[in-house]
N, CA, C and O atoms as a Tinker XYZ file with bonds, in Angstrom:
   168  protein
     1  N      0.829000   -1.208000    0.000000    73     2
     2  CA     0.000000    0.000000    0.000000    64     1     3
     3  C      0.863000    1.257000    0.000000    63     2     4     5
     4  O      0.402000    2.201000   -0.642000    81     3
     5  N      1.812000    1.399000    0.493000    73     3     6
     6  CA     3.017000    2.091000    0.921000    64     5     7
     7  C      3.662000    2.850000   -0.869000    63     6     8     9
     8  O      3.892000    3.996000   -1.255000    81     7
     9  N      3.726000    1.775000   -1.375000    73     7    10
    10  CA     4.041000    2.049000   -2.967000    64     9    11
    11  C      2.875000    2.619000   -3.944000    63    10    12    13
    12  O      3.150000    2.780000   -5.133000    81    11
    13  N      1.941000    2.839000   -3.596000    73    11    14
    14  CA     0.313000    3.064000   -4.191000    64    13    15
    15  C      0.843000    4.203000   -5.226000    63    14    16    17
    16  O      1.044000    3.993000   -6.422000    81    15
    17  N      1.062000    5.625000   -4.466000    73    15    18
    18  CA     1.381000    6.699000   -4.946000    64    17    19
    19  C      2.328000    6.029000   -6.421000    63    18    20    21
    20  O      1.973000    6.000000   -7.599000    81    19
    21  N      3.683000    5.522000   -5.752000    73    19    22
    22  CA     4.447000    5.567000   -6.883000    64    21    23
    23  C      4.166000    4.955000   -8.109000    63    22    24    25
    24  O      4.779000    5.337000   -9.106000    81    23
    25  N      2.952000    3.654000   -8.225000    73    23    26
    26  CA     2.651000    2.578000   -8.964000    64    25    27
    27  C      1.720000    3.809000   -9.967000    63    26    28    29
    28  O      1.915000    3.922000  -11.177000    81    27
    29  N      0.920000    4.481000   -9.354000    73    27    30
    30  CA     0.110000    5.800000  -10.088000    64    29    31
    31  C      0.744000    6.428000  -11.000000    63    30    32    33
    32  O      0.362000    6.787000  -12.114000    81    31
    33  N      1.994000    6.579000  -10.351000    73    31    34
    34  CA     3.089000    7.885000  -11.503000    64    33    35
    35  C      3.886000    7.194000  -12.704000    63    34    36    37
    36  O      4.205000    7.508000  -13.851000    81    35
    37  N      4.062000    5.966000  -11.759000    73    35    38
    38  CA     4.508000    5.014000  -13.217000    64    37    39
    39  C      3.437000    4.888000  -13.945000    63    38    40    41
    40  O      3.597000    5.019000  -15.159000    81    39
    41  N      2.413000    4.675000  -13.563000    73    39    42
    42  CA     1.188000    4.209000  -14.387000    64    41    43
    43  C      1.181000    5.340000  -15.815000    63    42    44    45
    44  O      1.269000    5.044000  -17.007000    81    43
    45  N      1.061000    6.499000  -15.268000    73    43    46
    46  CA     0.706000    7.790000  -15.609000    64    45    47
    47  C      1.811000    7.695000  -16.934000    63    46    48    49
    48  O      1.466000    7.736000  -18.115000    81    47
    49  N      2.865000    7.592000  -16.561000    73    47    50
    50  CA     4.621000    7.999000  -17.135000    64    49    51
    51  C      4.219000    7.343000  -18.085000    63    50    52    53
    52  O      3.794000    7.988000  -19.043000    81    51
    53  N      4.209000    5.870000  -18.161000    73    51    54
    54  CA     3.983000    4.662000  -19.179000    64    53    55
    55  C      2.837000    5.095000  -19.934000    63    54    56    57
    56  O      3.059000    4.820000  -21.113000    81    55
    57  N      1.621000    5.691000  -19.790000    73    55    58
    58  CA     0.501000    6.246000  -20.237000    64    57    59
    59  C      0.811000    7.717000  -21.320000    63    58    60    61
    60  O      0.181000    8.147000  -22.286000    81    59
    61  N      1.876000    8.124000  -20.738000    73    59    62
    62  CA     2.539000    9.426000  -21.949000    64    61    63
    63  C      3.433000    8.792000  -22.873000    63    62    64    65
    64  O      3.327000    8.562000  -24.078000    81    63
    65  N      4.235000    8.587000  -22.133000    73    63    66
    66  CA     5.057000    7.370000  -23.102000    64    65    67
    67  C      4.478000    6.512000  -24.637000    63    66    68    69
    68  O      5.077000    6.329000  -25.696000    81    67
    69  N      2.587000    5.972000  -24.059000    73    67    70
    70  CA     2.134000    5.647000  -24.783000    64    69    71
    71  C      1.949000    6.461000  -25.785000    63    70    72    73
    72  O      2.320000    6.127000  -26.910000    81    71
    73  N      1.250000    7.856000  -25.518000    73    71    74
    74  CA     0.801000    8.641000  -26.188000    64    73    75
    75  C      1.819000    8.853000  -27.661000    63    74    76    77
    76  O      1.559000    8.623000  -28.842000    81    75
    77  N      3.477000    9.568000  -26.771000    73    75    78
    78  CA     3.829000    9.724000  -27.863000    64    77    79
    79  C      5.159000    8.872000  -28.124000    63    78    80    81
    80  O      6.255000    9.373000  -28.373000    81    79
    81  N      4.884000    7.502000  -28.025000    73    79    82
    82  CA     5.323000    6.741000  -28.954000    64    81    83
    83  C      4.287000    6.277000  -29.885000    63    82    84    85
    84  O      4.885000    5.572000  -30.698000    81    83
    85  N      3.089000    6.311000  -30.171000    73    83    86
    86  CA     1.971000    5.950000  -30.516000    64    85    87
    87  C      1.223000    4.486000  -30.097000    63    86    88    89
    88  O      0.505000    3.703000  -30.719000    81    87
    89  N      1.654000    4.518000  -28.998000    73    87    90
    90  CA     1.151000    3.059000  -28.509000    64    89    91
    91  C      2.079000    1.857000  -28.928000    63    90    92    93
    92  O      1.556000    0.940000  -29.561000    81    91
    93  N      3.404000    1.796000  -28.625000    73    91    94
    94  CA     4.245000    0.506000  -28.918000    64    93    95
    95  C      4.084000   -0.764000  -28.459000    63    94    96    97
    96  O      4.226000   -0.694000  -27.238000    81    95
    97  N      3.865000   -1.890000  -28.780000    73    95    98
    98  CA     3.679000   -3.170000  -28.296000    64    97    99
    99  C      5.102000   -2.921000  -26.853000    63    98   100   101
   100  O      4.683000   -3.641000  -25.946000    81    99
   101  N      5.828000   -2.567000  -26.586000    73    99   102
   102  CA     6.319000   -2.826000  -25.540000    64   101   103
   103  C      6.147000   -1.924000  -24.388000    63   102   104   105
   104  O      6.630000   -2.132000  -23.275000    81   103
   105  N      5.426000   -0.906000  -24.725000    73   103   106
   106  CA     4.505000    0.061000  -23.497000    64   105   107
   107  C      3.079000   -0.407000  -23.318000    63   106   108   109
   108  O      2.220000    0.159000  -22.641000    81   107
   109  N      2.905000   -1.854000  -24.231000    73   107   110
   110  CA     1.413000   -2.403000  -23.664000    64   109   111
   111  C      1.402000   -3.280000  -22.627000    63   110   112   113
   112  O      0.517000   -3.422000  -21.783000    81   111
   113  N      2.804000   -4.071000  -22.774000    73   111   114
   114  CA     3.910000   -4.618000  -21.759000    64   113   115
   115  C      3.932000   -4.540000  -20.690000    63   114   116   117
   116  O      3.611000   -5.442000  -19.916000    81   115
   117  N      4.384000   -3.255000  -20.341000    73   115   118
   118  CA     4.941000   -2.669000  -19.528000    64   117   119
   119  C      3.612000   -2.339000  -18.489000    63   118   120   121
   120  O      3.571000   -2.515000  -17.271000    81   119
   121  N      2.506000   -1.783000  -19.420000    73   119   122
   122  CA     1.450000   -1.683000  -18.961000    64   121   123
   123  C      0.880000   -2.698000  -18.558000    63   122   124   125
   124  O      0.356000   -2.492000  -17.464000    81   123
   125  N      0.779000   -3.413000  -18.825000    73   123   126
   126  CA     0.225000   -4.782000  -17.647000    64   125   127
   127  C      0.954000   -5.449000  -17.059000    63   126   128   129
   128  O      0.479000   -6.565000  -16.847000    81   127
   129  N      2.609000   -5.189000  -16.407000    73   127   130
   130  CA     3.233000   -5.465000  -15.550000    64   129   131
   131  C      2.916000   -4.508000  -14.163000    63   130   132   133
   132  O      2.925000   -4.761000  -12.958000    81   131
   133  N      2.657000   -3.380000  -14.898000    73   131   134
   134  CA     2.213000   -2.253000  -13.714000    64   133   135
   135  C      1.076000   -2.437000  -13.295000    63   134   136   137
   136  O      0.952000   -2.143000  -12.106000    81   135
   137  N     -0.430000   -3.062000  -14.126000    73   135   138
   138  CA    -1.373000   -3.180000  -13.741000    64   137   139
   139  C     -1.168000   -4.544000  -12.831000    63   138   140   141
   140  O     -2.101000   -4.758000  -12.056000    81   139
   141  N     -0.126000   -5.460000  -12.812000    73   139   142
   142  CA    -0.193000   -7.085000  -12.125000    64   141   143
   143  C      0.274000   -5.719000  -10.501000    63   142   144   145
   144  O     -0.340000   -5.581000   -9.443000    81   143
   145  N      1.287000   -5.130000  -10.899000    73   143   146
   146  CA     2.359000   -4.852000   -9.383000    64   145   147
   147  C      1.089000   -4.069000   -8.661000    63   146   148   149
   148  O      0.803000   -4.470000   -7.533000    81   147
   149  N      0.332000   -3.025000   -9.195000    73   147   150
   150  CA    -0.836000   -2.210000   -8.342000    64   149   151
   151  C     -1.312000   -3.034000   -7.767000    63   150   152   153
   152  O     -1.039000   -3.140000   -6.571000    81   151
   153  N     -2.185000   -3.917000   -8.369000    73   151   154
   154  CA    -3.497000   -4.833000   -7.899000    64   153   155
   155  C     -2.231000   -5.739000   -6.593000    63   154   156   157
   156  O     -2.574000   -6.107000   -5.469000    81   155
   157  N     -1.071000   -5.869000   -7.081000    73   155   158
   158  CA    -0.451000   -6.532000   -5.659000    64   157   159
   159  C     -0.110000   -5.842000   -4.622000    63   158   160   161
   160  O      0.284000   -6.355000   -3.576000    81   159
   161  N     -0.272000   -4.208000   -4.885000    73   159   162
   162  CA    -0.091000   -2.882000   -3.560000    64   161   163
   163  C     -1.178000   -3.051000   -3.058000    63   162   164   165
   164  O     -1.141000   -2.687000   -1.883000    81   163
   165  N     -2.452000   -3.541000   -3.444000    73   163   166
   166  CA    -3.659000   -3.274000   -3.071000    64   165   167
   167  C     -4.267000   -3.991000   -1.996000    63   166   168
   168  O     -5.419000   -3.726000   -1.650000    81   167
């Protein structure tokens, strides 16, 4: 729970990232490694 905040900003970071790389198969990746680690802060 302690990590909540930071899992958000990565979330966020990886979410611009998406934007302007135009959505790369390895920021979709990345994105559901962050969505497994949240749901395990939770």
């Amino acid at each position: 729970m302690q990590d909540y905040p930071r899992a958000l900003f990565y979330m966020g970071y990886s979410l611009f990232l998406a934007k302007r790389n135009k959505f790369s198969y390895q920021t979709a990746e990345q994105l559901k490694t962050l969505n497994t680690a949240i749901k395990a802060c939770l």
